[in-house]
C-alpha positions in Angstrom: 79.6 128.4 -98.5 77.4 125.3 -99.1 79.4 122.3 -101.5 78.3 122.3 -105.0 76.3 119.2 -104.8 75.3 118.4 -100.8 73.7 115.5 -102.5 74.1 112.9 -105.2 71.2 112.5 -106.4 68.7 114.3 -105.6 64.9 114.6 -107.8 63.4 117.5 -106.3 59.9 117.7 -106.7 60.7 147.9 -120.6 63.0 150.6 -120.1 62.6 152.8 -117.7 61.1 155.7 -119.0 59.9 157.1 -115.8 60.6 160.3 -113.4 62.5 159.4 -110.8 61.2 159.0 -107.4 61.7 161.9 -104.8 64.4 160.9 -102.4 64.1 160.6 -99.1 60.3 160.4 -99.5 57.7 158.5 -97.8 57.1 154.8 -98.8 55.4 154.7 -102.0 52.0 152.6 -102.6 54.2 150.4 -105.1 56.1 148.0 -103.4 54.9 144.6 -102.5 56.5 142.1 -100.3 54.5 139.0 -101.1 55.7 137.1 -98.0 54.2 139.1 -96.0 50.3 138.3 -94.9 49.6 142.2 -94.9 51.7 145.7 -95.9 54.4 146.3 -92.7 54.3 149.6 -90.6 55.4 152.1 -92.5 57.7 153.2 -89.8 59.4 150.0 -90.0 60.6 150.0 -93.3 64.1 150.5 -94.1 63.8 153.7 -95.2 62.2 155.2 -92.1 64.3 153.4 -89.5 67.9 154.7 -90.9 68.0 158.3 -91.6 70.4 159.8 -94.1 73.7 160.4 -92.7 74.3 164.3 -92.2 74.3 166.2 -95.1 73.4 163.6 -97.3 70.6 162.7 -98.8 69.4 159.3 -100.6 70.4 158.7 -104.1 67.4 158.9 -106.8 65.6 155.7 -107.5 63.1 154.7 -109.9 59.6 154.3 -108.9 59.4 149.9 -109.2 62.8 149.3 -109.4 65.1 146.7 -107.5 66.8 149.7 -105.6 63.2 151.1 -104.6 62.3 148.0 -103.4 64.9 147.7 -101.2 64.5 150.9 -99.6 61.3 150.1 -98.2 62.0 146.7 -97.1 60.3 145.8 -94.3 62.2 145.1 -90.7 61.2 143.6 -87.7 60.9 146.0 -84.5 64.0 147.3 -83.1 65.6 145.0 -81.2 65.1 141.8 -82.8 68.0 139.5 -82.6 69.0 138.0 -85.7 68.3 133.9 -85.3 69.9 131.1 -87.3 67.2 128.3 -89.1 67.0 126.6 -86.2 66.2 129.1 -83.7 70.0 129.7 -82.2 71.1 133.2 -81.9 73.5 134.6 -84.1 76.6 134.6 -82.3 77.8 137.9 -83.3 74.9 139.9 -82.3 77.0 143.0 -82.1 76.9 143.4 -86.1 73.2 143.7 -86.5 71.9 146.6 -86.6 68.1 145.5 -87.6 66.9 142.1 -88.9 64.8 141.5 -91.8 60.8 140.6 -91.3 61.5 137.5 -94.0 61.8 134.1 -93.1 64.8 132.2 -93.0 63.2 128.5 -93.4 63.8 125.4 -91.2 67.1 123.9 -93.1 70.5 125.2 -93.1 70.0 126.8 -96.7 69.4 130.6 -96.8 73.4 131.6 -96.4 74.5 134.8 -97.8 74.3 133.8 -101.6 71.1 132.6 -100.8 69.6 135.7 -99.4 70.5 137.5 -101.8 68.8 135.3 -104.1 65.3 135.3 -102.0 65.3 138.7 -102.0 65.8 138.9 -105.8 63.4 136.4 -106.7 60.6 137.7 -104.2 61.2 141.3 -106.1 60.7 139.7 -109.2 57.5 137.7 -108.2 55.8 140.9 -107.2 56.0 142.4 -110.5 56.4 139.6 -113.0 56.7 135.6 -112.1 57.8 134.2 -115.4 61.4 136.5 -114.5 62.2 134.5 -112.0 65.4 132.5 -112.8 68.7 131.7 -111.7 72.2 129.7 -113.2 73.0 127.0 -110.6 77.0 126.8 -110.0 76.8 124.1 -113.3 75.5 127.1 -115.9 72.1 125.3 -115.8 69.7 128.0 -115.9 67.0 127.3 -114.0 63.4 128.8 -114.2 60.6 129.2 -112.0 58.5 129.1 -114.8 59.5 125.4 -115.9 59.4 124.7 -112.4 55.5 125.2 -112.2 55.1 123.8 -115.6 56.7 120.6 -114.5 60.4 120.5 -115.2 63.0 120.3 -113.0 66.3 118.9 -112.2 67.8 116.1 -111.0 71.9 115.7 -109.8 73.5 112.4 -110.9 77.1 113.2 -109.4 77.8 116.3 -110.9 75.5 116.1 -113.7 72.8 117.9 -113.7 69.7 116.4 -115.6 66.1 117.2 -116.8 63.0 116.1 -114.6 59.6 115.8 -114.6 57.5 117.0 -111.5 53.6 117.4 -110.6 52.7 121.1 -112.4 51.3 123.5 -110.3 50.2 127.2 -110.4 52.6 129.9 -109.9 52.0 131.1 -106.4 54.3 132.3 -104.3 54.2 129.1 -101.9 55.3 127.3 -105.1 58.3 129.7 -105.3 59.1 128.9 -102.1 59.4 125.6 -103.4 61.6 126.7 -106.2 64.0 128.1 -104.1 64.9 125.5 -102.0 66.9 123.5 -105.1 68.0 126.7 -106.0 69.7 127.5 -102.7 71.1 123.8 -102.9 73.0 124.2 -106.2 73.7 128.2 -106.7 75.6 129.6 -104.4 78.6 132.8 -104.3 80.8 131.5 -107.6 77.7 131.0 -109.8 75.7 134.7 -108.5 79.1 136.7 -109.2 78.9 135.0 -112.6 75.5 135.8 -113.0 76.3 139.7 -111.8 77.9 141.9 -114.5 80.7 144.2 -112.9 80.7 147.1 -111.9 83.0 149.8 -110.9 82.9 151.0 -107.2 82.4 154.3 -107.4 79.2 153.9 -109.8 77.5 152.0 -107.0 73.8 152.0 -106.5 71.0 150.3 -104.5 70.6 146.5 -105.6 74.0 146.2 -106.6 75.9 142.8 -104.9 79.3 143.3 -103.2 80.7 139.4 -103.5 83.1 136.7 -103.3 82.8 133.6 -105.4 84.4 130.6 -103.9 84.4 128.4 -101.3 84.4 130.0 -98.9 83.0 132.9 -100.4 80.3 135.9 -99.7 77.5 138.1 -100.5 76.5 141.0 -98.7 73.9 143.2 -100.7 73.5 146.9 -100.8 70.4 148.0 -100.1 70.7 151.6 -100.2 73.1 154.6 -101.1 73.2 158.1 -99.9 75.5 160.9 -101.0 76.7 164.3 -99.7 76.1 166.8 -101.8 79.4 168.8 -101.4 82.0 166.1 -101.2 79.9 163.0 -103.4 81.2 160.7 -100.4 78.4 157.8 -100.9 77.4 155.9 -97.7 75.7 152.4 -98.0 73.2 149.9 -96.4 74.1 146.6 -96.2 72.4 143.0 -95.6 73.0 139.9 -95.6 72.6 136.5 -94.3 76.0 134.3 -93.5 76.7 130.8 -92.1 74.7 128.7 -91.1 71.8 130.3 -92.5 70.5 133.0 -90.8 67.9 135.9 -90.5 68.6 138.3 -93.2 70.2 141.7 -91.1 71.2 145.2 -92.3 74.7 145.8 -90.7 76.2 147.8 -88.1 79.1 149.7 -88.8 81.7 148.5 -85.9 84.5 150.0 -87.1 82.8 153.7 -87.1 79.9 153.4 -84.9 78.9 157.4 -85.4 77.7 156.2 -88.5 75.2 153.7 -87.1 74.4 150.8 -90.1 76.0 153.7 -92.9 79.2 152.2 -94.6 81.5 154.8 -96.0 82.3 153.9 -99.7 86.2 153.8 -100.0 88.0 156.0 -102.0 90.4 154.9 -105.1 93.5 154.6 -102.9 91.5 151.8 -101.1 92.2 148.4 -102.2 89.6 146.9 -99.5 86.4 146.6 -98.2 86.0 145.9 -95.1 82.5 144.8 -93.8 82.2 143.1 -90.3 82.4 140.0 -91.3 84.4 139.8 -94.6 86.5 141.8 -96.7 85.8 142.7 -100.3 88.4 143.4 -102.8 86.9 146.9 -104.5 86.7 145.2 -107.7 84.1 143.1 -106.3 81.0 144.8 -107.0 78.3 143.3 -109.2 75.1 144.3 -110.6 71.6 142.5 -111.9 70.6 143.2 -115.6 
């Protein structure tokens, strides 16, 4: 993952209480992905272009939460070949199984840490800006909210200070803005801080698996099914790597009957291997 500090110095400008959603159901009206100039097909959302594995069906899911979100994220057609920043391709094409419809910006920031991050933060703009916030590797909690109202941070070797910058109203081209010191100075070590833990087997959509360190990883699940007779839980995963790249659900290479699906290992499993890093099973965390 990215150093700490890439840079010196550097000033830079309830409860839920309700029913949940049928599963496997059409995209509801909620979800809002505020990148996007208008609503994607429905046929391309998540949801529609991976099926439940056989005899399983998608976990429940309250209507607004992280989880349902993620269902119904939007991808771009089949086919799409997952790109870094600066236009290369991804040099292991052969573990994508759909890419995002998200940007992934012009500078080598969005990694895997990262995406996780946009994808957090643009969930939480669409239903309430002044949530938006992140610890940077330091412990410095950083909010989008200050950030509009004119506070930032500055980096003075490993210091991180209070600045000032021009206030501005909180749209989501200013989060954009936001994010870009916040990919600089977060990264894996201070997300799996910022995760509480959870076990494996308690799983659910939105939850992180991840490696803090450098190097380290991220790799984000964005959906869970079950079977009904033996409880084996498959996943959906994205994520983003190094460089920075287009955000991608990923294909299952190992066990390619089950498409993008991921088996969930059992407790005799010490591992978990995705295709391009391996997870110890304890490494599973989860957003407040």
């Amino acid at each position: 993952m990215k150093l700490l500090f890439p840079f010196l110095t550097w000033l830079l400008p309830a409860a839920i209480s309700a029913p949940l959603a049928p599963v496997d159901s059409p995209r509801p009206a909620g979800p809002s992905y505020p990148w996007l100039a208008k609503p994607g097909a429905a046929a391309q959302a998540l949801a529609a272009r991976f099926p439940a594995p056989g005899g399983c069906r998608r976990v429940a899911v309250a209507p607004g939460s992280w989880g349902e979100w993620l269902r119904y994220l939007p991808l771009k057609p089949a086919g799409t070949k997952a790109r870094l920043y600066n236009g290369a391709l991804k040099n292991r094409q052969e573990v994508v199984a759909a890419v995002a419809d998200i940007d992934v910006g012009t500078q080598d920031l969005q990694q895997c840490a990262d995406a996780v991050i946009r994808l957090r933060a643009e969930y939480l703009f669409s239903h309430d800006p002044n949530k938006v916030h992140f610890h940077l590797t330091t412990g410095y909690d950083f909010w989008f909210s200050d950030f509009v109202a004119g506070k930032t941070f500055r980096v003075a070797k490993e210091e991180v200070l209070p600045a000032n910058r021009p206030a501005e109203p909180a749209t989501h081209a200013a989060l954009g803005r936001y994010l870009i010191p916040t990919f600089g100075y977060a990264g894996t070590l201070s997300l799996s801080r910022e995760l509480q833990a959870k076990p494996l087997a308690a799983i659910q959509p939105g939850d992180v698996l991840i490696h803090g360190g450098a190097p380290g990883h991220a790799v984000l699940v964005v959906d869970v099914a079950e079977n009904a007779t033996t409880h084996q839980k498959y996943l959906l995963l994205a994520q983003s790597y190094m460089p920075a790249q287009n955000i991608h659900v990923l294909r299952n290479v190992d066990a390619p009957a089950l498409g993008a699906w991921f088996a969930v290992p059992g407790p005799a499993e010490a591992e978990f291997d995705t295709p391009e890093w391996t997870f110890g099973r304890q490494e599973l965390g989860r957003f407040e």
